[in-house]
LUMDREN-396617 format. One record per residue (C-alpha): x negated, y, z; residue number from 1; residue in one letter. Coordinates in steps of 0.2 Angstrom, whole numbers, plus 5000, padded with zeros to 4 digits. Layout:
BEGIN
<node><px>X</px><py>Y</py><pz>Z</pz><n>NUM</n><res>A</res></node>
...
//
This chain:
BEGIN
<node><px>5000</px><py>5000</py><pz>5000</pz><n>1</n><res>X</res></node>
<node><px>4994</px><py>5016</py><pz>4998</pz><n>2</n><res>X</res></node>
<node><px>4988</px><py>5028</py><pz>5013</pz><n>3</n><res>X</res></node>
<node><px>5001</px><py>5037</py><pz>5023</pz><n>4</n><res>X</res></node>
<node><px>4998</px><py>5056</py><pz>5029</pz><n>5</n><res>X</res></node>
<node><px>5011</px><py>5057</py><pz>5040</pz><n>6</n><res>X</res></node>
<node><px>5023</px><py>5043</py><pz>5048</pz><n>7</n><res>X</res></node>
<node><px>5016</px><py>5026</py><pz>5056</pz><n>8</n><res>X</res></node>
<node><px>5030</px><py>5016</py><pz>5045</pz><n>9</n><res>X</res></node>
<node><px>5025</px><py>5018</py><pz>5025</pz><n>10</n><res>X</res></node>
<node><px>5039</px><py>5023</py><pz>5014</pz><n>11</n><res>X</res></node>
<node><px>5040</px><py>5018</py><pz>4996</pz><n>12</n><res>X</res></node>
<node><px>5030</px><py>5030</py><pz>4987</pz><n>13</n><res>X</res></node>
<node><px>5038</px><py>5042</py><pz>4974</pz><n>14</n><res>X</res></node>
<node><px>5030</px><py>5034</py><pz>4957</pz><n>15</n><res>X</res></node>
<node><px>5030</px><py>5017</py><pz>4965</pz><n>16</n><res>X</res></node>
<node><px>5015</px><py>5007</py><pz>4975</pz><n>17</n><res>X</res></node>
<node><px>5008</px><py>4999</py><pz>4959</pz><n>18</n><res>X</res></node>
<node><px>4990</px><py>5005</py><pz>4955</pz><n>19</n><res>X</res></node>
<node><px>4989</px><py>5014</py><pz>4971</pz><n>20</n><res>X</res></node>
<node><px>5000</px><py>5029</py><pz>4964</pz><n>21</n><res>X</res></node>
<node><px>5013</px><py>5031</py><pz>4976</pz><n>22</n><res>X</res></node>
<node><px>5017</px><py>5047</py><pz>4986</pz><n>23</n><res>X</res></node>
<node><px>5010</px><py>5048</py><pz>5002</pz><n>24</n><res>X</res></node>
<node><px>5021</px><py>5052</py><pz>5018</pz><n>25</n><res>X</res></node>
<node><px>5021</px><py>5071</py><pz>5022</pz><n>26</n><res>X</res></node>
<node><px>5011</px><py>5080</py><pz>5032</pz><n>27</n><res>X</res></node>
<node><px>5022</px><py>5094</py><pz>5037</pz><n>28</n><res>X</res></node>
<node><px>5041</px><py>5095</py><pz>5041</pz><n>29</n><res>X</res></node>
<node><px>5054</px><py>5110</py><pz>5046</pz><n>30</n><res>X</res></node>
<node><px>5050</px><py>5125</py><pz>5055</pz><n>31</n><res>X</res></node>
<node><px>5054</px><py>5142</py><pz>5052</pz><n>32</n><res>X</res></node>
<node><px>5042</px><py>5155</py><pz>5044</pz><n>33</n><res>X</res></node>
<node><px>5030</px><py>5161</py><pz>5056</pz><n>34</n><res>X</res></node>
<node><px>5033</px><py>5182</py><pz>5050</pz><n>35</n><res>X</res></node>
<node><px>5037</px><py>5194</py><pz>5060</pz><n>36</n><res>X</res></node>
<node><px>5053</px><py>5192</py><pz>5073</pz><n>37</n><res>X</res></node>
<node><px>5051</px><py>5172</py><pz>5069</pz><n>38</n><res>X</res></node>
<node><px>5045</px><py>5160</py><pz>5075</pz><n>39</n><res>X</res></node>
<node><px>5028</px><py>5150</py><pz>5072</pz><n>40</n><res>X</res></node>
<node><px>5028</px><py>5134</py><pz>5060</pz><n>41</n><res>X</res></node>
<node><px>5035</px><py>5122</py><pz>5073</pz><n>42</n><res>X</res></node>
<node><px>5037</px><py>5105</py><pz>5067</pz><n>43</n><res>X</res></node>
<node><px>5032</px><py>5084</py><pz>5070</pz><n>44</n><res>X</res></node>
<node><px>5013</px><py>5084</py><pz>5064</pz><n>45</n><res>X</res></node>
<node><px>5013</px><py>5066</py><pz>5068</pz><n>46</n><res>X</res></node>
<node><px>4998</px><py>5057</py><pz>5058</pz><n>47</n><res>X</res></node>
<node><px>4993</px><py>5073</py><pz>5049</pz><n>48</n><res>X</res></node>
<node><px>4974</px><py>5074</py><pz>5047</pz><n>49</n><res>X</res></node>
<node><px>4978</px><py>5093</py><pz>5052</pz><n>50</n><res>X</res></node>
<node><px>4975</px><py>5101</py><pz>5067</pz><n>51</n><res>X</res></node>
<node><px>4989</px><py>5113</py><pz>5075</pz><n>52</n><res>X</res></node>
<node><px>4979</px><py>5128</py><pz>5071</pz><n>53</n><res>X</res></node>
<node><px>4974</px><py>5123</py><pz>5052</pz><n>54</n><res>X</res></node>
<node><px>4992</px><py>5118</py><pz>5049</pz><n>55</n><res>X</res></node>
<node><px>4995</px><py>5139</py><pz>5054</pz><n>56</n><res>X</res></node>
<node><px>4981</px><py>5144</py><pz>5044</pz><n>57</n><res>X</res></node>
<node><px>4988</px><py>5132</py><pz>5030</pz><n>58</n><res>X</res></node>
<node><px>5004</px><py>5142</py><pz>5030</pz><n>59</n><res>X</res></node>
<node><px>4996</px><py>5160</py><pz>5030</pz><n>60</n><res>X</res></node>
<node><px>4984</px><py>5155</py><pz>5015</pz><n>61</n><res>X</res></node>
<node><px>5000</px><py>5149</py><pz>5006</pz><n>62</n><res>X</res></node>
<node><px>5011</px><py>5163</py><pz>5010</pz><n>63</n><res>X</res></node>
<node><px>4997</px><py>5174</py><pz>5003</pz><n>64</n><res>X</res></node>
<node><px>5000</px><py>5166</py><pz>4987</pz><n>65</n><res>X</res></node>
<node><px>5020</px><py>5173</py><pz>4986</pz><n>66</n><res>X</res></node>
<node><px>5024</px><py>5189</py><pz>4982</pz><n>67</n><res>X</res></node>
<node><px>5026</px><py>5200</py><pz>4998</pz><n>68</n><res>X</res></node>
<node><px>5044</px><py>5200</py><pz>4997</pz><n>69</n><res>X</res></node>
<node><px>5046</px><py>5182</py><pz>4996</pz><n>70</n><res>X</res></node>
<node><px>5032</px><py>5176</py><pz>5010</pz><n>71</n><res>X</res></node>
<node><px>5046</px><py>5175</py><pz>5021</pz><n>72</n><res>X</res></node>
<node><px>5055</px><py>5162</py><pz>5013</pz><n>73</n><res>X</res></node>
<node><px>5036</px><py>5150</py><pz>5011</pz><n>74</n><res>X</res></node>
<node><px>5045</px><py>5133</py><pz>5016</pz><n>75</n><res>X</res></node>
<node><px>5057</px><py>5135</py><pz>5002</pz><n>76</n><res>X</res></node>
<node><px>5045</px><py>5142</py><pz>4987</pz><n>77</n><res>X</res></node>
<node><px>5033</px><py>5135</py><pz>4975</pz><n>78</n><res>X</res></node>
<node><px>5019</px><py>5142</py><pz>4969</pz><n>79</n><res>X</res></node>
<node><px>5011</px><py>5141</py><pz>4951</pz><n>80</n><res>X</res></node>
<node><px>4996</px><py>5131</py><pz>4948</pz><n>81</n><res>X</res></node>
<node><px>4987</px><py>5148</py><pz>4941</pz><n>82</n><res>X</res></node>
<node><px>4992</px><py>5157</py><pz>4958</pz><n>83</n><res>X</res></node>
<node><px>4983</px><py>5141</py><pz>4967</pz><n>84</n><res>X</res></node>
<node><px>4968</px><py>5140</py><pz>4958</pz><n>85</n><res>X</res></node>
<node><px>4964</px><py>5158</py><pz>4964</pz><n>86</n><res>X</res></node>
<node><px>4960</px><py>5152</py><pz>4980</pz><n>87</n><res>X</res></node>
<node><px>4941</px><py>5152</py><pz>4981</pz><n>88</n><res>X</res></node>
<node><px>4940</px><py>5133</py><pz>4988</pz><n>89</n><res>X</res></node>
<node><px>4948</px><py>5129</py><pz>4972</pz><n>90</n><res>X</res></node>
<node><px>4940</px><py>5139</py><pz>4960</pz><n>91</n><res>X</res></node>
<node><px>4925</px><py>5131</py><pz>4958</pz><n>92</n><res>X</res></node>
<node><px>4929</px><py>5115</py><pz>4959</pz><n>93</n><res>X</res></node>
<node><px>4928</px><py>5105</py><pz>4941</pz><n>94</n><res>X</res></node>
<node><px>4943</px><py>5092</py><pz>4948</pz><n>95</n><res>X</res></node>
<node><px>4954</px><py>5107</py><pz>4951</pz><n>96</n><res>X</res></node>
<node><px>4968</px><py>5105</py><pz>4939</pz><n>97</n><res>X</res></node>
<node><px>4969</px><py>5088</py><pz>4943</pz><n>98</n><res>X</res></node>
<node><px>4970</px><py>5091</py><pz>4961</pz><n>99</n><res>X</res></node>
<node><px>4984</px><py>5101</py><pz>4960</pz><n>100</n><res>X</res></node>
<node><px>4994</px><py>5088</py><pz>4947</pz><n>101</n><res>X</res></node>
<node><px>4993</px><py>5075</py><pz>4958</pz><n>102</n><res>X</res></node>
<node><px>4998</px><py>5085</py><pz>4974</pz><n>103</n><res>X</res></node>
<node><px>5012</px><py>5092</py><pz>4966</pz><n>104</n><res>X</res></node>
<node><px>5029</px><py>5086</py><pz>4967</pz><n>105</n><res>X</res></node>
<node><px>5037</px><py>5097</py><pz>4955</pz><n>106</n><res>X</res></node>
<node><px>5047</px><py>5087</py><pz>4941</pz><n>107</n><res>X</res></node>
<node><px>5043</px><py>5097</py><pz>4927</pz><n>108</n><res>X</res></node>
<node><px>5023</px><py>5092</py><pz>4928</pz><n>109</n><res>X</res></node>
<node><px>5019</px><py>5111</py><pz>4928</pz><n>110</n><res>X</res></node>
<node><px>5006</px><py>5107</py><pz>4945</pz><n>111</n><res>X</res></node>
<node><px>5017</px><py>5119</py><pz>4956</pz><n>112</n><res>X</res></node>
<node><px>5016</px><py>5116</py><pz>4974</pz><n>113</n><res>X</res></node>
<node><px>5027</px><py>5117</py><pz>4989</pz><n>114</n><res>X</res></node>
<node><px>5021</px><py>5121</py><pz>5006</pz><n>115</n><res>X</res></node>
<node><px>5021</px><py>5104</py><pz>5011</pz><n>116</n><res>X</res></node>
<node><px>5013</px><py>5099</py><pz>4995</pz><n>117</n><res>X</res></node>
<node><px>4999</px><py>5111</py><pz>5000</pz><n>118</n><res>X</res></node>
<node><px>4998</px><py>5102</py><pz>5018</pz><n>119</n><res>X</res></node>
<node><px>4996</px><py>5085</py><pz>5009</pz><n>120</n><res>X</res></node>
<node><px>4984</px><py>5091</py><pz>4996</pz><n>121</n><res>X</res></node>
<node><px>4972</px><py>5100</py><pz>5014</pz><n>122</n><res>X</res></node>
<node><px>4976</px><py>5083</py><pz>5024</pz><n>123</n><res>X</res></node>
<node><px>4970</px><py>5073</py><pz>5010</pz><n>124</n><res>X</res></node>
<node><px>4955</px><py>5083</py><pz>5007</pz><n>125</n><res>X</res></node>
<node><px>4950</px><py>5088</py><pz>5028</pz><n>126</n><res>X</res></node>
<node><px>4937</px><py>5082</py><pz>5038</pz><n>127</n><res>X</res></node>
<node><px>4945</px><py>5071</py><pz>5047</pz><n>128</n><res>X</res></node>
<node><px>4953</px><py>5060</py><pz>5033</pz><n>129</n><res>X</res></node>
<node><px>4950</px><py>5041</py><pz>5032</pz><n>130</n><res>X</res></node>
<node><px>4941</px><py>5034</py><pz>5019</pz><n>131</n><res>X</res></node>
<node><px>4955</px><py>5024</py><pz>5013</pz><n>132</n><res>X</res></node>
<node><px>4967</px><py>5040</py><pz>5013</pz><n>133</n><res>X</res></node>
<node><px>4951</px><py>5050</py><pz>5003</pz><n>134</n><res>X</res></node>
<node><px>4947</px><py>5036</py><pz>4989</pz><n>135</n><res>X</res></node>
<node><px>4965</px><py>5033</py><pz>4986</pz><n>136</n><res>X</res></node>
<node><px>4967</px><py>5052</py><pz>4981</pz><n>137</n><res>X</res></node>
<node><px>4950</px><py>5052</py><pz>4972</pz><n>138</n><res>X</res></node>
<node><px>4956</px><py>5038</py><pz>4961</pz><n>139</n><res>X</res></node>
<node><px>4973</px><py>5047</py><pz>4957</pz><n>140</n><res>X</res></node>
<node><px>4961</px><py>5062</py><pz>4952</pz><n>141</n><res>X</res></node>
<node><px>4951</px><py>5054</py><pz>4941</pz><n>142</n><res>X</res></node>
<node><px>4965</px><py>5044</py><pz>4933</pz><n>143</n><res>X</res></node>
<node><px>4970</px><py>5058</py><pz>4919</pz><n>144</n><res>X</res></node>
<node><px>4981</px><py>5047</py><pz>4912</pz><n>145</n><res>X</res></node>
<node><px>4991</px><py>5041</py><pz>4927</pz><n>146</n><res>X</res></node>
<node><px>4990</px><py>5025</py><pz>4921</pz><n>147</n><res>X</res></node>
<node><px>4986</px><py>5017</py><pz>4937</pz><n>148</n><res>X</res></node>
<node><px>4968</px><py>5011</py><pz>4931</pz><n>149</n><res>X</res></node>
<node><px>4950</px><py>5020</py><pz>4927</pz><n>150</n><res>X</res></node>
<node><px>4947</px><py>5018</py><pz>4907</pz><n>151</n><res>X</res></node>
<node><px>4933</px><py>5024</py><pz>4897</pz><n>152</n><res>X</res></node>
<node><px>4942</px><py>5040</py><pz>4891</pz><n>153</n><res>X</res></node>
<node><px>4947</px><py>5043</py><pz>4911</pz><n>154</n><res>X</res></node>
<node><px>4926</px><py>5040</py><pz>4916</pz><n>155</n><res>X</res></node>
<node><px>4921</px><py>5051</py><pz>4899</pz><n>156</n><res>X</res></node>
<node><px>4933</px><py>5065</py><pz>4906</pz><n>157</n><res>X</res></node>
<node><px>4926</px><py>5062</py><pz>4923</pz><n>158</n><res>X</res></node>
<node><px>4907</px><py>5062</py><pz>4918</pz><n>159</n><res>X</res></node>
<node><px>4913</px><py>5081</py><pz>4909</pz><n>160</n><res>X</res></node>
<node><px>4920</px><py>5087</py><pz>4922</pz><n>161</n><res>X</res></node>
<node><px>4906</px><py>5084</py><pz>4933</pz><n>162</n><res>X</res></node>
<node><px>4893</px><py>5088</py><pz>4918</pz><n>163</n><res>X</res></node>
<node><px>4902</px><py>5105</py><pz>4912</pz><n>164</n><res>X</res></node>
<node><px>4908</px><py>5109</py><pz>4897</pz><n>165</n><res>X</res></node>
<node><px>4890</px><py>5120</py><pz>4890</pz><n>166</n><res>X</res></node>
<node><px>4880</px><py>5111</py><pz>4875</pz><n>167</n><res>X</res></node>
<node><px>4867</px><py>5110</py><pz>4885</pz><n>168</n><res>X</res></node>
<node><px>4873</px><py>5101</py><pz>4899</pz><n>169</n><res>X</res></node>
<node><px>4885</px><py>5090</py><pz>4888</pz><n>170</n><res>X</res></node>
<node><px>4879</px><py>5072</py><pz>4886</pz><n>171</n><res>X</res></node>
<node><px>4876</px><py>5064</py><pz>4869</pz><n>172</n><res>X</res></node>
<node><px>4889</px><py>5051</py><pz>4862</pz><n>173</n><res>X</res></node>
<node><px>4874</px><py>5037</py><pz>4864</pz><n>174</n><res>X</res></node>
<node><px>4871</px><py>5044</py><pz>4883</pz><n>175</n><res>X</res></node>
<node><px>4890</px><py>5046</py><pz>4888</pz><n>176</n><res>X</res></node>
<node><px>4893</px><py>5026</py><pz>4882</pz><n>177</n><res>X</res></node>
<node><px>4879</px><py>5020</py><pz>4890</pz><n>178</n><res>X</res></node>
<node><px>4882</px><py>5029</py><pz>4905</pz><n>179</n><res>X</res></node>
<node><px>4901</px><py>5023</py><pz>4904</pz><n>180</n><res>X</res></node>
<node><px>4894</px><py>5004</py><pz>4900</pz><n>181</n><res>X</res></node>
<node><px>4882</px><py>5005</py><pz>4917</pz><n>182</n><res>X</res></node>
<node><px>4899</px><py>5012</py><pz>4928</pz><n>183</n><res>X</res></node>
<node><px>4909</px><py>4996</py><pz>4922</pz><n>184</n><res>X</res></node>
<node><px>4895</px><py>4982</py><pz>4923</pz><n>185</n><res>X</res></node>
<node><px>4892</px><py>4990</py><pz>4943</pz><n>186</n><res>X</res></node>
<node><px>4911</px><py>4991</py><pz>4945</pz><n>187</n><res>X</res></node>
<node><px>4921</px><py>4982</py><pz>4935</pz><n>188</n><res>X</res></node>
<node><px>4924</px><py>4967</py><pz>4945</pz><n>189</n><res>X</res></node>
<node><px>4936</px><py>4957</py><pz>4936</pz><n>190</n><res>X</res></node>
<node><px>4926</px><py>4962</py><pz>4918</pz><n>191</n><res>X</res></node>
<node><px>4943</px><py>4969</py><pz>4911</pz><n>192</n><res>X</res></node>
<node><px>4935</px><py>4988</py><pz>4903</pz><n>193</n><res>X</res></node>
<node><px>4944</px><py>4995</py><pz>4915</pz><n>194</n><res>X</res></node>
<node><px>4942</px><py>5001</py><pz>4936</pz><n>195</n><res>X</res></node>
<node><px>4955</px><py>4997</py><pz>4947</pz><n>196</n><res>X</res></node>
<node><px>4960</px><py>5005</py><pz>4964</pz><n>197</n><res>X</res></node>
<node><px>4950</px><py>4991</py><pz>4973</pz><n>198</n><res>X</res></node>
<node><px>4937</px><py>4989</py><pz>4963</pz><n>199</n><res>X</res></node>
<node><px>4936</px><py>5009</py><pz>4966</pz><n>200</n><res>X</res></node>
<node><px>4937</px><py>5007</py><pz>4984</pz><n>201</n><res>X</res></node>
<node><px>4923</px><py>4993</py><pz>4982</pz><n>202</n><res>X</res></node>
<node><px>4913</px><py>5005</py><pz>4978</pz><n>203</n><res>X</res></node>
<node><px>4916</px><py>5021</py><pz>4987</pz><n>204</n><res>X</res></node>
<node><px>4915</px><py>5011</py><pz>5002</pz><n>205</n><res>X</res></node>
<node><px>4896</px><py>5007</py><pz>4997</pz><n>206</n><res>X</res></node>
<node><px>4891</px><py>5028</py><pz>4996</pz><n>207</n><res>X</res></node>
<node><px>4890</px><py>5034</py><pz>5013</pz><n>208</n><res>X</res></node>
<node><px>4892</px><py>5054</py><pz>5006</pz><n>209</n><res>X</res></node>
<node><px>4908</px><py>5051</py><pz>4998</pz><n>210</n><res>X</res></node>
<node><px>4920</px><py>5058</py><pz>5014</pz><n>211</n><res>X</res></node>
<node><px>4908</px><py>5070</py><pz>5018</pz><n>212</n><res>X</res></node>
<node><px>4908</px><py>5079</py><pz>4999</pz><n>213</n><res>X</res></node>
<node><px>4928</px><py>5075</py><pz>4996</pz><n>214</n><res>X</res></node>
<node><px>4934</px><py>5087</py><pz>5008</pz><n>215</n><res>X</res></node>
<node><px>4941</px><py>5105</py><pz>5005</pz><n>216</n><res>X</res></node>
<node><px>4942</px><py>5116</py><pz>5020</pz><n>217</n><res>X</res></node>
<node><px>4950</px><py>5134</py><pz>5020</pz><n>218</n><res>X</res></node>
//
């Protein structure tokens, strides 16, 4: 099953459980907006990987993304993928777009997020996230065709993103295939061309930096 953010029971996962894609459980629920005259976020964190005082800091970031005369109203907005890739631990990162299409729960694919979207997305991504929660997320972001499994075309766009898009940091056709074929012969367990969420976790489990670079803190 995939990892839970929130309850102790797993829940089906909104795209199903097959090839670790489900939805995780939320990390947030309820609460009116902390603005002026109201009250704080108030609200059953349960097995969050947030603390109290980031999930506050969660919503003030997030509120600062509305328009001023709708930050009120934060639990009940979305906001646009372009207004989330502002934020400066965002910007930068080459898995950005990605991050924010597999957070997002909006139904038209746009990569808008909800509040509690946003939670789930800095849960995922915090410090204190488990290794299971952070390599099931990482698979999901490097699966660009949400297809439930690592291809050639999903590792060539991973080797990119991580390579840049100049000439000159570009690898060759020969360089990117043969860097592809040395990821599958290490990984690909069941010799099928393609990685599979275990065969991921198999190997994440083996790279002691992984949770310690997989993080995004505000």
């Amino acid at each position: 099953m995939p990892p839970r953010l929130q309850s102790k029971q797993h829940r089906p996962g909104r795209q199903g459980e097959e090839g670790g894609r489900g939805r995780p459980g939320r990390a947030f629920r309820g609460g009116a907006a902390g603005a002026a005259g109201r009250r704080a976020p108030a609200a059953s964190y349960e097995l969050t990987f947030l603390s109290k005082p980031e999930i506050l800091l969660a919503h003030r970031r997030f509120s600062e993304l509305l328009p001023k005369e709708r930050r009120e109203r934060a639990f009940e907005e979305r906001v646009p993928k372009s207004q989330v890739l502002l934020l400066p631990e965002l910007r930068a990162n080459p898995f950005r777009d990605r991050i924010c299409q597999v957070f997002s729960t909006a139904d038209n694919g746009e990569g808008s997020l909800s509040f509690e979207d946003f939670l789930d997305l800095l849960s995922a991504f915090s410090d204190s996230a488990t290794l299971e929660v952070k390599s099931h997320y990482a698979f999901r972001i490097f699966d660009f065709d949400d297809d439930g499994t690592l291809d050639k075309k999903d590792l060539e766009n991973l080797v990119n993103c991580l390579t840049g898009e100049g000439e000159e940091s570009r690898l060759s056709s020969v360089e990117m295939d043969q860097l592809i074929q040395n990821i599958l012969e290490e990984s690909d367990i069941d010799k099928d061309e393609t990685i599979n969420l275990s065969e991921f976790q198999h190997i994440i489990s083996r790279s002691p930096d992984f949770t310690s670079s997989f993080k995004i803190v505000l």
